[in-house]
C-alpha positions as CSV (number, residue, x, y, z in Angstrom):
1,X,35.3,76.3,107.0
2,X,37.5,79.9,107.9
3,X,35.1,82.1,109.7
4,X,35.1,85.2,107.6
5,X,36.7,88.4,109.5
6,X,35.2,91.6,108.8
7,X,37.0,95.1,108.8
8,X,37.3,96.1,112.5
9,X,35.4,99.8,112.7
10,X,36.2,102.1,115.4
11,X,32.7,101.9,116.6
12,X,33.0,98.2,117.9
13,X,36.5,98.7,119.6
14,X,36.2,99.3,123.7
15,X,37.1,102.5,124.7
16,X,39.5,101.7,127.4
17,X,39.2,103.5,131.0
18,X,43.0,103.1,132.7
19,X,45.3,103.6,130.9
20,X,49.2,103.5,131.3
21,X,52.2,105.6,130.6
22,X,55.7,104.4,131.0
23,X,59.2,106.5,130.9
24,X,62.6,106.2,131.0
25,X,63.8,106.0,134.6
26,X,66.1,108.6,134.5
27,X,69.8,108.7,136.7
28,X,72.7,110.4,135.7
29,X,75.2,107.9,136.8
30,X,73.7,105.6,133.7
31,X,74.7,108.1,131.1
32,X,78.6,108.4,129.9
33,X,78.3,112.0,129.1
34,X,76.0,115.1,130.1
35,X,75.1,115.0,126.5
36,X,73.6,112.1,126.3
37,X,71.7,112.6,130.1
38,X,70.3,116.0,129.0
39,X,68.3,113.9,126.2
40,X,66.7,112.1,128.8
41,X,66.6,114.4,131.9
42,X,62.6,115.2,131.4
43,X,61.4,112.5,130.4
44,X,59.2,111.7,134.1
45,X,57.7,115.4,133.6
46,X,57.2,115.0,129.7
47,X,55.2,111.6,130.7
48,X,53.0,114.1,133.4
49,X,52.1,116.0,130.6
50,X,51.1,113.4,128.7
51,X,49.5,111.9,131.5
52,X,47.3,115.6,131.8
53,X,46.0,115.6,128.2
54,X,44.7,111.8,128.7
55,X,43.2,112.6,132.0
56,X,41.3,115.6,129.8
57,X,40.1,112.7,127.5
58,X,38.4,111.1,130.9
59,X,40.9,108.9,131.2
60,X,41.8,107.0,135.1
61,X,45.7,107.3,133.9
62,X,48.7,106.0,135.9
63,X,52.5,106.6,135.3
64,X,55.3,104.3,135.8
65,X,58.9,104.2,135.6
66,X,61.0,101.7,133.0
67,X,63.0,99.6,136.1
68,X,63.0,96.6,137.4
69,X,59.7,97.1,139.2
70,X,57.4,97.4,136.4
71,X,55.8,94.7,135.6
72,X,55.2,94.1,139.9
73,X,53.1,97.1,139.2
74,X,51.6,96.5,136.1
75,X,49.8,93.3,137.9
76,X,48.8,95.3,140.6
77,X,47.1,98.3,138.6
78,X,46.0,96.1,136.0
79,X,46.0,99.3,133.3
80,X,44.1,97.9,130.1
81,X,46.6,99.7,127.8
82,X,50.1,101.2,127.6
83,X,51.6,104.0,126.2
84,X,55.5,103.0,125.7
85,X,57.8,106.0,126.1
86,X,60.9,104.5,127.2
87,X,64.4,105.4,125.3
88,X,66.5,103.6,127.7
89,X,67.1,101.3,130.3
90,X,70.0,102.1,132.8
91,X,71.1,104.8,130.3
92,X,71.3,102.2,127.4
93,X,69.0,102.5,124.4
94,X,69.5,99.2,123.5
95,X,67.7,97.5,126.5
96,X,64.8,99.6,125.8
97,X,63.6,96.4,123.7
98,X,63.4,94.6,126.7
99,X,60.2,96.9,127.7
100,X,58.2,95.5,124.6
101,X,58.9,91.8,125.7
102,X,57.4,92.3,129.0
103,X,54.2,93.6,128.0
104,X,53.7,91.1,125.8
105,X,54.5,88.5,128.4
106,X,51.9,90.4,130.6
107,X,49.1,90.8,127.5
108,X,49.1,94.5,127.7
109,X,48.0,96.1,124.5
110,X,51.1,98.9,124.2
111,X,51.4,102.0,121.9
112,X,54.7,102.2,119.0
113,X,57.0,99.5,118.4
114,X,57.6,95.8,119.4
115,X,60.8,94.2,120.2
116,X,61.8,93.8,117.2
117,X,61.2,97.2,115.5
118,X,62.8,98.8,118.6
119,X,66.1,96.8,118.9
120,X,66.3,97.8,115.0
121,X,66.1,100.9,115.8
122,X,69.0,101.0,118.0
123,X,71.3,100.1,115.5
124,X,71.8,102.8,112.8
125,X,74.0,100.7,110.6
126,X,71.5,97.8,110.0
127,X,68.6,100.0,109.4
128,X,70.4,102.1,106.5
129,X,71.8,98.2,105.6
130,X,67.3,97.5,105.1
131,X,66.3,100.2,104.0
132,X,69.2,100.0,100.9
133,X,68.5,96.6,100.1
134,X,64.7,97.0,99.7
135,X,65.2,99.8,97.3
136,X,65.2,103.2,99.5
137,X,68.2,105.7,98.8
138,X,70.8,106.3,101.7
139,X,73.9,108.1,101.5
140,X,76.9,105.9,101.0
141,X,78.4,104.6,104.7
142,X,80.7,102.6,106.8
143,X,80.4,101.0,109.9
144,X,83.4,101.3,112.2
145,X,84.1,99.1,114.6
146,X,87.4,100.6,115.6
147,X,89.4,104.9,114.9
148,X,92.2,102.5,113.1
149,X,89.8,100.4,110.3
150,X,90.2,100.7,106.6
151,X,88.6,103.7,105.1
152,X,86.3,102.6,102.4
153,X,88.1,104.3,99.0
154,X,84.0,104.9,97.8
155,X,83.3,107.2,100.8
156,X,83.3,110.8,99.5
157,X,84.4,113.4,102.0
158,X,82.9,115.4,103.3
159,X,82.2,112.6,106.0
160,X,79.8,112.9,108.8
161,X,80.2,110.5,111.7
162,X,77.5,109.2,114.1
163,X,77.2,106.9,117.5
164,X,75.6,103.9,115.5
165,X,73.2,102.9,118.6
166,X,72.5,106.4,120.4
167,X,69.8,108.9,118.4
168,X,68.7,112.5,120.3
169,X,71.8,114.0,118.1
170,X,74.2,113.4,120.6
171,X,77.5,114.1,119.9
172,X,76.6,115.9,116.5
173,X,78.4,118.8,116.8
174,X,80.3,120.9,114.2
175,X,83.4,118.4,114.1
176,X,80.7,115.7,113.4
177,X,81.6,116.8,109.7
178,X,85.0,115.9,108.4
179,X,86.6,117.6,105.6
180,X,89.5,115.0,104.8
181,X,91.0,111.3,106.9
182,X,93.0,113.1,109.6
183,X,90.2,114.7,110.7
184,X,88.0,111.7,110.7
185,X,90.5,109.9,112.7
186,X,90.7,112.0,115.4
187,X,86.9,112.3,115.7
188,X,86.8,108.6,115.7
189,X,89.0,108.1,118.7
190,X,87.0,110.7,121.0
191,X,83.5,108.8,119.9
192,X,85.2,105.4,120.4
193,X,87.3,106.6,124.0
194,X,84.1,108.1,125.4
195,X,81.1,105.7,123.9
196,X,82.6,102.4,123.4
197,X,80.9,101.5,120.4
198,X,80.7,101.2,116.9
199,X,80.4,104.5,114.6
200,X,78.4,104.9,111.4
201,X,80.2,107.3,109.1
202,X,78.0,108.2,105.9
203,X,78.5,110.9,102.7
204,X,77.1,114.4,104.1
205,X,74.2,115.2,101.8
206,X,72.9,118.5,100.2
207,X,71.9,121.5,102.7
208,X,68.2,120.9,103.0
209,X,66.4,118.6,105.3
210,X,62.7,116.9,105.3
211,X,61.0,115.5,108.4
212,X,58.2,113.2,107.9
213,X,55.7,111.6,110.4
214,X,53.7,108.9,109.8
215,X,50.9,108.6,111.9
216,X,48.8,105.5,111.5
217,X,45.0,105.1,111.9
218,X,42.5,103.0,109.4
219,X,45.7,104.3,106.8
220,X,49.1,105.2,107.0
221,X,49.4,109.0,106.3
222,X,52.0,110.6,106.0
223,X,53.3,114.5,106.9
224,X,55.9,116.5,105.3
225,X,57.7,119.6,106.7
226,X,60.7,121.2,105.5
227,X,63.4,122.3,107.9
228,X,64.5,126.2,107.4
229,X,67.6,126.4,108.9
230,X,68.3,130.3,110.3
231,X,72.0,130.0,109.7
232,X,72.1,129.0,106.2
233,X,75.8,130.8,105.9
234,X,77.2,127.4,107.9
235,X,79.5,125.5,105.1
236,X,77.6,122.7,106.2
237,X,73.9,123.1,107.3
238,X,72.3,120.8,110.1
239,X,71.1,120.6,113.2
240,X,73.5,120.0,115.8
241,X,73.0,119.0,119.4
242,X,73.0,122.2,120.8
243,X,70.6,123.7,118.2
244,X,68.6,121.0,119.5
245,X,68.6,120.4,123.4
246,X,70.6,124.0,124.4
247,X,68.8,126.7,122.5
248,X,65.3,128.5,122.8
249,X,62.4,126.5,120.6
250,X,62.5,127.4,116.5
251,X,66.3,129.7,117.6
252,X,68.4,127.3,115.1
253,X,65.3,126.4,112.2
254,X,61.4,126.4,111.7
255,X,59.4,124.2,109.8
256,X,57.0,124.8,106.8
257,X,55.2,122.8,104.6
258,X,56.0,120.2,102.0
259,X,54.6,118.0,99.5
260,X,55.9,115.2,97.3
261,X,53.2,111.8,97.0
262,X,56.3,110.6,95.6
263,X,58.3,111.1,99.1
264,X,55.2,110.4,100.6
265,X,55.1,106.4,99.0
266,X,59.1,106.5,100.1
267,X,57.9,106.6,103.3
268,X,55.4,104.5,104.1
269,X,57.2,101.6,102.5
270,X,60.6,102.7,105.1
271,X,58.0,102.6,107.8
272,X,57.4,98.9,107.1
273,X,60.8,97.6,105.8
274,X,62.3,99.3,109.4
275,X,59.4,97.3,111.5
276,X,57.9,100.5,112.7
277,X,54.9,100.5,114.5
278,X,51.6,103.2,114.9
279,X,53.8,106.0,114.6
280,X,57.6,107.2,113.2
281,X,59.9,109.5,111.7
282,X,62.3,110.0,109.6
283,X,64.9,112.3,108.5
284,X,65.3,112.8,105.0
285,X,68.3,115.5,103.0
286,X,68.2,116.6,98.9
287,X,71.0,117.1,97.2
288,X,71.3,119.3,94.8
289,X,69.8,117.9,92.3
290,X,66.6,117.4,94.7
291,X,67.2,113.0,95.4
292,X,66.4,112.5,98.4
293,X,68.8,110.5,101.1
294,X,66.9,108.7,104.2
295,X,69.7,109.7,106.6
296,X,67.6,108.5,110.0
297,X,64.8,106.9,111.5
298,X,63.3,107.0,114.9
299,X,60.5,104.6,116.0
300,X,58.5,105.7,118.9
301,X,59.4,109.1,118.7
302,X,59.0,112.0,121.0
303,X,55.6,112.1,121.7
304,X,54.0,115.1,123.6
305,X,52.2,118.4,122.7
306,X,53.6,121.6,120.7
307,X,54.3,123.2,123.7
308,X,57.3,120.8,124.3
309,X,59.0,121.5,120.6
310,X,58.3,118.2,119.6
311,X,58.9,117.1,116.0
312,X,55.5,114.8,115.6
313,X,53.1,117.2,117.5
314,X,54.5,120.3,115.5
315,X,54.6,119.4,112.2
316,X,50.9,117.5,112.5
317,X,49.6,120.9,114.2
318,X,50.6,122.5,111.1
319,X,48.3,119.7,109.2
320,X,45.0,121.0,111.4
321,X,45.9,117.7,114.1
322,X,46.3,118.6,117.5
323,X,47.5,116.3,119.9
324,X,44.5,114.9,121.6
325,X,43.9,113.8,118.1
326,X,47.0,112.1,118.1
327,X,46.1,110.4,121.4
328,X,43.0,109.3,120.1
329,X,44.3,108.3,116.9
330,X,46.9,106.3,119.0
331,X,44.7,104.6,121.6
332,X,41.9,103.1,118.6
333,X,45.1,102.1,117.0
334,X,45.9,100.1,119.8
335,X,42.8,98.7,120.3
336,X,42.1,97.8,117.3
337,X,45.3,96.0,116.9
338,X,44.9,93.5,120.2
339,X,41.4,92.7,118.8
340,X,43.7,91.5,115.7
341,X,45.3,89.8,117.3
342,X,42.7,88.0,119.4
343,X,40.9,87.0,116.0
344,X,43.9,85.8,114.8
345,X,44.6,83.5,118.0
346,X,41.1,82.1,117.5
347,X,40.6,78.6,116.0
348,X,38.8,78.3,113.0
349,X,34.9,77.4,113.3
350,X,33.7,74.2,111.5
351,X,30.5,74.6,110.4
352,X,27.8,71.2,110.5
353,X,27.9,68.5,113.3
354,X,30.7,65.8,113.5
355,X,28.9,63.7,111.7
356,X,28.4,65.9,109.2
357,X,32.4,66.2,108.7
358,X,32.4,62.8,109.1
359,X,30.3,61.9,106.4
């Protein structure tokens, strides 16, 4: 007979004392463009910070860089949980899955995604290719694979054009938007001359933007905040690179409220379908007759306080969260997850004396 498993309450999970927090080892030379580097370039001092607020908690907390040395130290410190921060691995997002795997190798209980969320993640094509089939709405697309491939005759312009396996907006500047073929030609060859890889292009949608972060705890919630762009007059509104990485904090937009339960549901189910994992984000854009278009996800997304203009900590801050909250919430999630998954590994419990079962 099954021994029955009861719902885990936070109460009986171990508070752990040393903790982890890993980063993107960070060298110019990996990156192709400054672009692209500038996304990266704090992500050592963004871990520090981090690493302050958990020390506040009274937590012994260590950092480490994503290279080839990690796991050497990981047996040496011994931390009894992770948080996973890395984007990239020798300035490729796509090895980033590789951090996952060796965690798991080493039993380490690690915050956000596993391998298999994260190498999802990093490939923009597929996850609008999951999301579509299991019901949620995405503008229509095209992946590219070379400037010269037939333009699907479905594809509406105006056409906006993205690096399918690099997120942090790089390279979406005003010419990311395409008015007519000659245009998207040309802007195909610099992305495919510079990046040397595939290129999602997708219907522009609508001039309104949603970001939503799902934070999960005992339940998935979700938060909704509306982007209020500050140069509305654009004849295309979004956020570009440079509103993003090059200008003073809230300079390009600010966020306020939202509500939908409908958008809400949407959500929740894209976190699951897209393998996500204690945390996410996605982008979301209305047309005008308000239906909404998932137009990116980002597991494992920035994570650190206000102060450092991230999406997550500023738009939960506006829900009454602050971010050792989200620490916390993140941590017990963790924990309570590996003793999941140390139930699940047990064998089941017969109950009566061999003879009994024999008889």
């Amino acid at each position: 007979m099954a021994k029955k498993k009861h719902r885990i309450k936070d109460s009986e999970l171990e508070w752990p004392s040393k903790v982890g927090v890993i980063y993107s080892a960070v060298r110019r030379e990996d990156f192709p463009t400054e672009s692209q580097y500038i996304t990266e370039r704090e992500a050592e001092q963004n871990a520090y910070v981090i690493g302050e607020y958990l020390g506040a908690l009274g937590l012994d907390v260590c950092l480490y860089p994503g290279d080839e040395m990690l796991s050497e130290r990981l047996r040496q410190d011994q931390p009894e949980m992770l948080f996973n921060l890395v984007d990239s691995v020798k300035g490729k997002e796509s090895l980033a899955a590789a951090i996952p795997g060796v965690l798991e190798l080493l039993g380490i209980p690690y915050t956000g995604a596993d391998m298999l969320g994260m190498a999802l993640d990093t490939n923009k094509f597929f996850i609008k290719e999951v999301l579509q089939r299991n019901g949620l709405p995405v503008p229509i697309f095209q992946l590219f694979t070379s400037p010269e491939d037939y333009l699907d005759p479905t594809l509406r312009f105006p056409l906006i054009s993205k690096l399918n396996a690099i997120h942090g907006s790089v390279e979406i500047t005003r010419e990311a938007v395409s008015d007519n073929e000659k245009q998207l030609r040309k802007r195909l060859r610099k992305l495919f001359k510079t990046y040397r890889q595939p290129v999602l292009v997708e219907e522009f949608v609508g001039q309104r933007e949603i970001t939503a972060i799902l934070l999960e705890g005992n339940h998935k919630k979700v938060y909704l905040a509306e982007k209020v762009f500050r140069h509305a007059d654009e004849p295309y509104v979004f956020l570009t690179f440079e509103d993003q990485w090059l200008t003073e904090m809230n300079a390009a937009f600010y966020y306020k409220p939202y509500r939908d339960p409908v958008l809400r549901e949407m959500v929740r189910k894209a976190f699951d379908v897209v393998k996500m994992k204690d945390y996410g984000k996605f982008d979301i854009r209305l047309d005008d007759a308000g239906r909404y278009y998932f137009i990116d996800s980002n597991c494992n997304p920035a994570l650190g306080p206000k102060e450092l203009d991230m999406a997550l900590s500023v738009i939960l801050d506006m829900n009454g969260i602050s971010f050792y909250e989200v620490l916390k919430r993140l941590i017990m999630n963790t924990m309570r997850d590996q003793v999941k998954k140390a139930q699940m590994a047990m064998p089941f419990e017969v109950i009566g004396s061999e003879e009994d079962v024999q008889s």
